[in-house]
C-alpha positions in Angstrom: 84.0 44.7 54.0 85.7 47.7 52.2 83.6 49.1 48.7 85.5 50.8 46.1 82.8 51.4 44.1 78.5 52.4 44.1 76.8 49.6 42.1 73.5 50.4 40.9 70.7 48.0 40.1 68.0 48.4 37.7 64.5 47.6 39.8 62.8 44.5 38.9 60.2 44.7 36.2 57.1 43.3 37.1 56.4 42.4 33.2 59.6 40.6 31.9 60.5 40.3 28.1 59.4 37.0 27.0 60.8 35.2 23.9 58.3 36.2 21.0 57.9 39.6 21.9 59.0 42.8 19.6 61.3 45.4 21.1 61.5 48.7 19.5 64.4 51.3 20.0 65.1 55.0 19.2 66.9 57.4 19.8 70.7 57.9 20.5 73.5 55.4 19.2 73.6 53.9 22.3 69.6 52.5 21.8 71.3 51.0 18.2 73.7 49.1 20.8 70.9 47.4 22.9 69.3 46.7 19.8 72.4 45.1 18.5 72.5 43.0 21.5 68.7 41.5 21.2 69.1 40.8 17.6 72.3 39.2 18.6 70.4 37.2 21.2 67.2 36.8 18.3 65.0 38.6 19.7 62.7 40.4 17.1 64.0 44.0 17.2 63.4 46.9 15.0 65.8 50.3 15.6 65.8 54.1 14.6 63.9 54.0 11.1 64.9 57.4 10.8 68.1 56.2 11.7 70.2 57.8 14.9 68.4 60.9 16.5 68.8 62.7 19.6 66.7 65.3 21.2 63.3 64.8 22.2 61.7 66.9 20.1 63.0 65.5 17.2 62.4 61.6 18.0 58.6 63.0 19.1 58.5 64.0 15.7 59.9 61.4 14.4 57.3 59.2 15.7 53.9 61.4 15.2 54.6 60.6 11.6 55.2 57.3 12.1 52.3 56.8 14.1 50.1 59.1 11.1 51.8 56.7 8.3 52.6 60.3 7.4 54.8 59.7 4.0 57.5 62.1 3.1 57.3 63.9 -0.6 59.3 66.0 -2.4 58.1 68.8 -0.5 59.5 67.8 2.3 63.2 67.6 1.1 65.7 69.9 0.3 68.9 70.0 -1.9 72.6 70.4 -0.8 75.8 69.4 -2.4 73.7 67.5 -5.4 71.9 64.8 -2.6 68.6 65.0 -1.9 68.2 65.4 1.8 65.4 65.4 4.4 66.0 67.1 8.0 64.7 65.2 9.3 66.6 62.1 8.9 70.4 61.0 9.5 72.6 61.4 6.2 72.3 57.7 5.7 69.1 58.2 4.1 70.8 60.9 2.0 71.0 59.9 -2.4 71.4 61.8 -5.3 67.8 61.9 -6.6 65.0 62.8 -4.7 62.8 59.1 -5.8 65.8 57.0 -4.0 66.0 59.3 -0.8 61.9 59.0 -0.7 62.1 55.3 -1.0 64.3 55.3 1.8 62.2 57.0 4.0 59.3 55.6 3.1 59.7 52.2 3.2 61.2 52.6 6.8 58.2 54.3 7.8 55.9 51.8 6.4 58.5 49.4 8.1 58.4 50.9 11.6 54.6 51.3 11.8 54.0 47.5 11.1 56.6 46.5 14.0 54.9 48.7 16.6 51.6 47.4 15.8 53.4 44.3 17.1 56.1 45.4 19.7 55.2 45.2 23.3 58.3 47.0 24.3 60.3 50.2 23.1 63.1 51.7 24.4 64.2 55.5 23.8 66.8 56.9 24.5 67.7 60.6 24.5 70.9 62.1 23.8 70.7 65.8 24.2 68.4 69.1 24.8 70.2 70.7 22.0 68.6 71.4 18.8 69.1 73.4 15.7 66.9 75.4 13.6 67.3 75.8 9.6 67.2 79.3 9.1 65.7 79.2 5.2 62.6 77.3 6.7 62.4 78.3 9.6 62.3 74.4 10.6 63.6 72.5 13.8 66.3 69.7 12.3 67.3 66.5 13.4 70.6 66.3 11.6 72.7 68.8 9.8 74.2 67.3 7.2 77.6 69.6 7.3 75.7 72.2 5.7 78.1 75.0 6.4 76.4 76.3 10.4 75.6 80.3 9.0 72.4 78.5 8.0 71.2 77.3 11.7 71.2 78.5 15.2 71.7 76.3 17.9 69.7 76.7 21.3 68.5 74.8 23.7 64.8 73.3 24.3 63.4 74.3 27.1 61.8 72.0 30.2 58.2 73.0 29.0 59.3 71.7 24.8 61.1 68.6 26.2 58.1 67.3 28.9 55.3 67.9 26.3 57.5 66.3 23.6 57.9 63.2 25.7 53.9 63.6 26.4 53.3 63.4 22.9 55.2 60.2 22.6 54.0 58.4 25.0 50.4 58.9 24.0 51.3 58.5 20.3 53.4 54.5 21.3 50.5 54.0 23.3 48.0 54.1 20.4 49.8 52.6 18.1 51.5 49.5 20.0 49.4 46.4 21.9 47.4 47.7 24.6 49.7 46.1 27.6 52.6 48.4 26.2 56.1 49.2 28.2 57.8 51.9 26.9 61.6 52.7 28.9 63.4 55.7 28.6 66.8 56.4 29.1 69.5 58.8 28.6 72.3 58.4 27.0 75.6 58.5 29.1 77.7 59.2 26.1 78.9 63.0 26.8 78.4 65.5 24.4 81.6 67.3 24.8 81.7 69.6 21.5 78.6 71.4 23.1 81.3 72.4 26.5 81.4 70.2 29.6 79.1 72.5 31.4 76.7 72.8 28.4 76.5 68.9 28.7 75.8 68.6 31.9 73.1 71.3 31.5 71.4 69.4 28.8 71.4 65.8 30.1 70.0 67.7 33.4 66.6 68.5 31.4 66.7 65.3 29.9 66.3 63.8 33.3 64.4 66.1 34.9 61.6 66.2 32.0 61.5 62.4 32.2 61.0 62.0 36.3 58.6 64.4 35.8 56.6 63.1 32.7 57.2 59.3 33.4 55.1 59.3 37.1 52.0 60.3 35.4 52.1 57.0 32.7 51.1 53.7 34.6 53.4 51.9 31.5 56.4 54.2 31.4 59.6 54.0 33.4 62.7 55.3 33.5 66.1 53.2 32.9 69.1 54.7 35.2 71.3 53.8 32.2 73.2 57.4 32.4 73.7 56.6 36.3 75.1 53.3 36.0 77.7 54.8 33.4 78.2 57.9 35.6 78.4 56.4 38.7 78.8 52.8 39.0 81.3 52.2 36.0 82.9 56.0 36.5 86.6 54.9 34.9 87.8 55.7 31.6 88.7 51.9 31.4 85.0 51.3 30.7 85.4 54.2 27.4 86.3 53.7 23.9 89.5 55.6 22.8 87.6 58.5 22.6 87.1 58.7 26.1 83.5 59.9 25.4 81.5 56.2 24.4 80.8 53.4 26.6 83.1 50.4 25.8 81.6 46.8 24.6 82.3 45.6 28.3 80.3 48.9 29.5 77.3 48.3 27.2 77.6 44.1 28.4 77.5 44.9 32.0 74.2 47.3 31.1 72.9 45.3 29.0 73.3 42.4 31.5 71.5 44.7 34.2 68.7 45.2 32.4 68.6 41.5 31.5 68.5 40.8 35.1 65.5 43.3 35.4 63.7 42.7 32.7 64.2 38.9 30.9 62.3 36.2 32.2 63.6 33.2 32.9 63.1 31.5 29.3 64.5 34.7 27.6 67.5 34.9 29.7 67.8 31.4 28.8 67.3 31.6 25.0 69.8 34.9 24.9 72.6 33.4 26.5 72.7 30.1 23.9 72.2 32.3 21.3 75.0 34.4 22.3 77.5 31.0 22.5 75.8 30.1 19.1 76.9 33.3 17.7 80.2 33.3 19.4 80.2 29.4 17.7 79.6 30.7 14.1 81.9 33.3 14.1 85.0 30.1 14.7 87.1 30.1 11.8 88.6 26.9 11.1 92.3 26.6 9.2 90.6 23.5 6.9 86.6 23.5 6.4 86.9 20.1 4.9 88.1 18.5 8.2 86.0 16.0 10.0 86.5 17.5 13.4 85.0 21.1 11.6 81.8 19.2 10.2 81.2 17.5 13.5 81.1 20.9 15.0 78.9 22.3 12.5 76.8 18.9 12.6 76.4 19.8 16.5 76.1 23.6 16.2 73.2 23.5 13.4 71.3 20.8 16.3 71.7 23.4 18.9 70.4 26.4 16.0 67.1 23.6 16.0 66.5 23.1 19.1 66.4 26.8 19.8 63.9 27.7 16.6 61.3 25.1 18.4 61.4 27.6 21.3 60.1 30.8 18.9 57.6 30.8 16.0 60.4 34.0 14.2 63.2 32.8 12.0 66.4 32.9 13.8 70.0 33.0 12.5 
């Protein structure tokens, strides 16, 4: 039999996902897109409380002060185009006044170091080696906010910064988080093309290498090939958004359905896939609510909603 393509399977997880259990993500938007797909599926999820970041360094940080319950004060912010900003953070968290950017942050930490308590799973997901330094404070930034570039420079972080970042974070989720712990790590296969082709392959190269060689020294870590299955297995530019740089919705299904496979048991594969008809269900418009036919529906859809809340002790839908 002729193959026209390499398909690559995620290996089995020994541990599986089950139903109850809380799933962290961070990192690049692609970990916001997994995390879309178990909320879709009800599965207790909790993503980016610092909302998207990508280099490891950054995310490490990220999560040291998560894992301290270190809150941010005004100290910590600056001021730019009359919004109180922190760095740190992605411009969402970005207000006028200092008080309302603090809240912000400070509930999402509060927020974040609850859910870990809690999760028995967390996913991160690196985006890039690249990172910028603000040149007034001499301070390594997740985000730049569009303040004009003559205040940063741009390098990239070396093997040694990226491996004992990732070191840091793994011993910093294993603390916090229930002793039996999994934490996946992935890269992201979205390209950063403004950094040059070559510059992008260069930095995902670290990205990987750092993890293969950080990962075999953690009895709970793995590594996802999420990168490779974009790269390799789904390598067409039908599987891209317009911009030819993100993975489609039918590229981040057939990963997400991989690491179903790998990783769901058999109840949660179960319990995602009726909650994913149920949501496909709700979203039905009807032409006249009012209609017998439409209530019946409803009448048989809200049974169905039931039936599944029996199976999990968290609110669903």
């Amino acid at each position: 039999m002729m193959k026209f393509r390499t398909e690559i399977n995620i290996p089995e997880s020994r541990q599986k996902i089950q139903v109850e259990d809380c799933v962290f993500t961070m990192g690049s938007c692609f970990s916001a897109e997994i995390s879309e797909l178990l909320a879709k599926g009800q599965i207790q999820t909790l993503n980016n409380p610092y909302g998207t970041l990508f280099n490891p360094y950054s995310i490490n940080h990220a999560l040291r002060r998560i894992h301290d319950s270190a809150l941010y004060t005004q100290e910590d912010l600056i001021s730019f185009d009359q919004q109180a900003i922190s760095l740190d953070h992605h411009s969402s968290f970005n207000a006028r006044f200092p008080h309302q950017t603090l809240e912000k942050i400070n509930a999402k930490i509060e927020q974040a170091s609850q859910f870990l308590q809690k999760s028995h799973w967390v996913i991160i997901t690196y985006g890039t080696s690249f990172i910028y330094e603000f040149l007034p404070g001499k301070k390594l930034v997740a985000n730049c906010h569009k303040i004009p570039g003559k205040f940063f420079s741009k390098r990239l972080l070396t093997l040694d910064e990226i491996t004992a970042s990732i070191a840091e974070t793994i011993e910093n989720l294993t603390d916090i988080c229930p002793q039996e712990v999994q934490i996946l790590f992935t890269v992201s296969p979205v390209r950063h093309t403004k950094d040059g082709m070559a510059e992008n392959q260069l930095s995902k190269a670290l990205l990987i290498t750092a993890l293969h060689q950080t990962v075999a020294q953690y009895e709970n870590c793995t590594y996802l090939p999420v990168y490779e299955l974009m790269m390799d297995d789904l390598r067409d530019y039908r599987f891209y958004k317009e911009d030819m740089i993100h993975p489609s919705a039918q590229a981040v299904n057939y990963i997400f359905e991989k690491f179903g496979n790998a990783y769901f048991s058999d109840e949660t594969m179960d319990f995602i896939e009726e909650n994913f008809n149920i949501s496909k269900a709700l979203n039905h418009k009807p032409e006249d609510h009012t209609h017998p036919k439409h209530q019946e529906f409803l009448e048989k859809l809200n049974s169905r909603i039931a039936t599944q809340q029996t199976r999990v002790k968290h609110k669903i839908f």
